[in-house]
N, C-alpha and C positions, 0 to 999 in steps of 0.2 A: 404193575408191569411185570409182563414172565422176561424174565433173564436164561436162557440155556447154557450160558459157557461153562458151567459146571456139571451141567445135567449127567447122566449114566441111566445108559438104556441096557437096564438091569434083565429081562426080560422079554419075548417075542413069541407071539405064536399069530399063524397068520390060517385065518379060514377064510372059503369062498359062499358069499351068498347071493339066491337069485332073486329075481323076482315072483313073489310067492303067487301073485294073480295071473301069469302067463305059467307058472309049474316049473319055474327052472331049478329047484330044488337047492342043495347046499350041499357044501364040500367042505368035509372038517378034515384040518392036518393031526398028525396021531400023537406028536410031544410040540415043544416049545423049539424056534429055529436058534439054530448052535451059529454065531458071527462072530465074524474078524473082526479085528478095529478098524480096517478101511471101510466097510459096510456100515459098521456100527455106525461109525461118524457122518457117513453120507445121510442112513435114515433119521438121526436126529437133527439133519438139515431138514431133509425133507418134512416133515414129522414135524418139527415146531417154530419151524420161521415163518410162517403163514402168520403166529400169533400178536399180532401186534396193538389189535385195539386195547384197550379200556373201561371194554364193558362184559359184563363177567353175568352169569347164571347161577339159581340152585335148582335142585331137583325137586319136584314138588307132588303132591297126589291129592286131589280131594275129599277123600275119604283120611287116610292116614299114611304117613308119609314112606315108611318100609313097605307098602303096597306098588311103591315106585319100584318097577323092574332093575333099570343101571344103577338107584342109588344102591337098591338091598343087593345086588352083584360086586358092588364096586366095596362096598360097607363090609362084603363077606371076604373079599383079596384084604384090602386094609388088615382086619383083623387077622388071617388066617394067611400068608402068601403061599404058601404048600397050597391051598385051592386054585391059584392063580389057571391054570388051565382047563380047569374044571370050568369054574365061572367065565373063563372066554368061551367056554363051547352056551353056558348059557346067553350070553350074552348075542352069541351068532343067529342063535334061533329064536332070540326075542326080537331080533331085528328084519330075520327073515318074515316073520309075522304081522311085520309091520309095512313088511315093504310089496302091498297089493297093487299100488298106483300103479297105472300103465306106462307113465314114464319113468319109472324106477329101473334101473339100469342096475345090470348085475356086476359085481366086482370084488375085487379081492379085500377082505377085512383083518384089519391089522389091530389087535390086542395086546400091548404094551406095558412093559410098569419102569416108572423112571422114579432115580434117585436123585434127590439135589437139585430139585428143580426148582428155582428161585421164583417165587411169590411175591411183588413188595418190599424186598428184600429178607425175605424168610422162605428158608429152605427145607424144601419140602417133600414127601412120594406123592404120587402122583400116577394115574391110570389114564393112558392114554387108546383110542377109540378111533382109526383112521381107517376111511375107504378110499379106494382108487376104482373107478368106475370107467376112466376114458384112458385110454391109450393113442400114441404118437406112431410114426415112423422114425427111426435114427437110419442114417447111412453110415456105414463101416469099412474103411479104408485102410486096406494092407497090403504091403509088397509081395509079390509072387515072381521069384525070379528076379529078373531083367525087369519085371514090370509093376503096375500095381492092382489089385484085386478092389471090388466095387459089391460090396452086396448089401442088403436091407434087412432092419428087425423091428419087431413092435414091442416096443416096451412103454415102462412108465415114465415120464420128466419129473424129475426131483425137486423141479422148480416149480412144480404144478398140483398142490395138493386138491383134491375134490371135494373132499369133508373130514369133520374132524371135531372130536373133542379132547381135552384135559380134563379130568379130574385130581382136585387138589385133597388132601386129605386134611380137609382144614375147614370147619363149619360142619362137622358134623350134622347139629342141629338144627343148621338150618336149610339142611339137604346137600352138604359141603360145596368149594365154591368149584365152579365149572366154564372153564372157556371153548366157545364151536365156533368153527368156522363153516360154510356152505360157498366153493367159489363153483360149483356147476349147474345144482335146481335153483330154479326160477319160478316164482307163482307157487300154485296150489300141489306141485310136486316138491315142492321143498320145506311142505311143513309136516310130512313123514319125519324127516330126520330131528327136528328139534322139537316139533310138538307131540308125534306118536311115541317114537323111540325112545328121544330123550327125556322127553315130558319137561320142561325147564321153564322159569320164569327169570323177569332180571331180577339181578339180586340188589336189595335195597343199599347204595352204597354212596357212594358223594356224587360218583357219575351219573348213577338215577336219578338222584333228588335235583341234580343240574338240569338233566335234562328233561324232567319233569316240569322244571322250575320256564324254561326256553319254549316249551311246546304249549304252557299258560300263556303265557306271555305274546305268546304268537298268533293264537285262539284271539285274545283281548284285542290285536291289532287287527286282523284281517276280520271279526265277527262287531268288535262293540265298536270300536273309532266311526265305523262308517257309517252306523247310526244316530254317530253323538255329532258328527257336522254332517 
């Protein structure tokens, strides 16, 4: 279980990336964003309330495992945080690279590093990996005079995260441990984000083995039962 009440979002820099197959190129900011605590506190709503399941990722590569793009980026902030904005501009462009799908939608990229971010109950840093892709309308209401003023803007809802990962600095070895979330692709456009980008499998853990154990079990009823009467 992640816990945030303690969390401290140590860190921010935010770049813009497009879709690489239509040419919408990318937009990098030039340092890390300087926040208030009122701000602070809202994006660590936004940011990590989303995370609520149970089932958690490692990073993985076929060949050898630091061949993984976000682990070996995420592996070199850990070690190094003086790189920390170096590695989010890698990190922008390994993602732009990735993102050829037609329905990949371009959006602002949010590169994070939190402190005290409770694991299980073990507190932990942690690199956090958020895009915002879709925008709202808000209406803004203020007095003017005698009277009151009506006008409109597009922003982001804080209650609406689009995608998203944690990295925990915790498993190392076994591609350290990783929670995403996806609440906007659907289909064959939403396996950019967790199979190109992030390249992740689930991580073998009680949850897995449960639900491994659930999805046999299921096989056995709906395949062999109807055979055996």
């Amino acid at each position: 279980m992640i816990i945030s009440e303690s969390a401290n979002l140590h860190r921010l820099v935010i770049h813009k990336t497009g879709n690489k197959g239509k040419e919408e190129g990318i937009k990098f900011s030039k340092s890390p964003v300087q926040l208030n605590e009122t701000i602070r506190d809202l994006l660590i709503r936004y940011f990590l309330s989303p995370f609520k399941q149970q089932e958690y990722f490692n990073f993985y590569h076929d060949a050898d495992l630091s061949l993984n793009e976000v682990f070996h980026f995420s592996a070199a902030i850990f070690d190094d945080p003086g790189s920390f904005y170096l590695n989010s501009v890698n990190l922008a462009n390994h993602l732009y690279e990735c993102s050829s799908h037609p329905k990949v939608k371009p959006g602002e990229l949010y590169i994070s590093y939190f402190q005290n971010l409770e694991l299980d109950g073990q507190a932990l840093d942690a690199i956090g990996i958020f895009k915002s892709e879709s925008k709202e309308t808000f209406l803004k209401v203020y007095p003017d005079g005698d009277n009151f003023t009506i006008e409109h803007e597009d922003g982001i809802n804080i209650n609406k995260l689009d995608k998203g990962c944690l990295i925990f600095n915790s498993e190392r070895e076994n591609g350290f441990v990783v929670a995403s979330v996806d609440n906007l692709s659907k289909g064959s456009d939403a396996l950019y984000w967790m199979d190109d980008f992030l390249k992740v499998r689930q991580r073998n853990d009680q949850f897995f083995q449960t639900s491994q154990t659930l999805t046999l079990c299921r096989n056995f009823v709906t395949e062999k039962l109807p055979e055996t009467f």
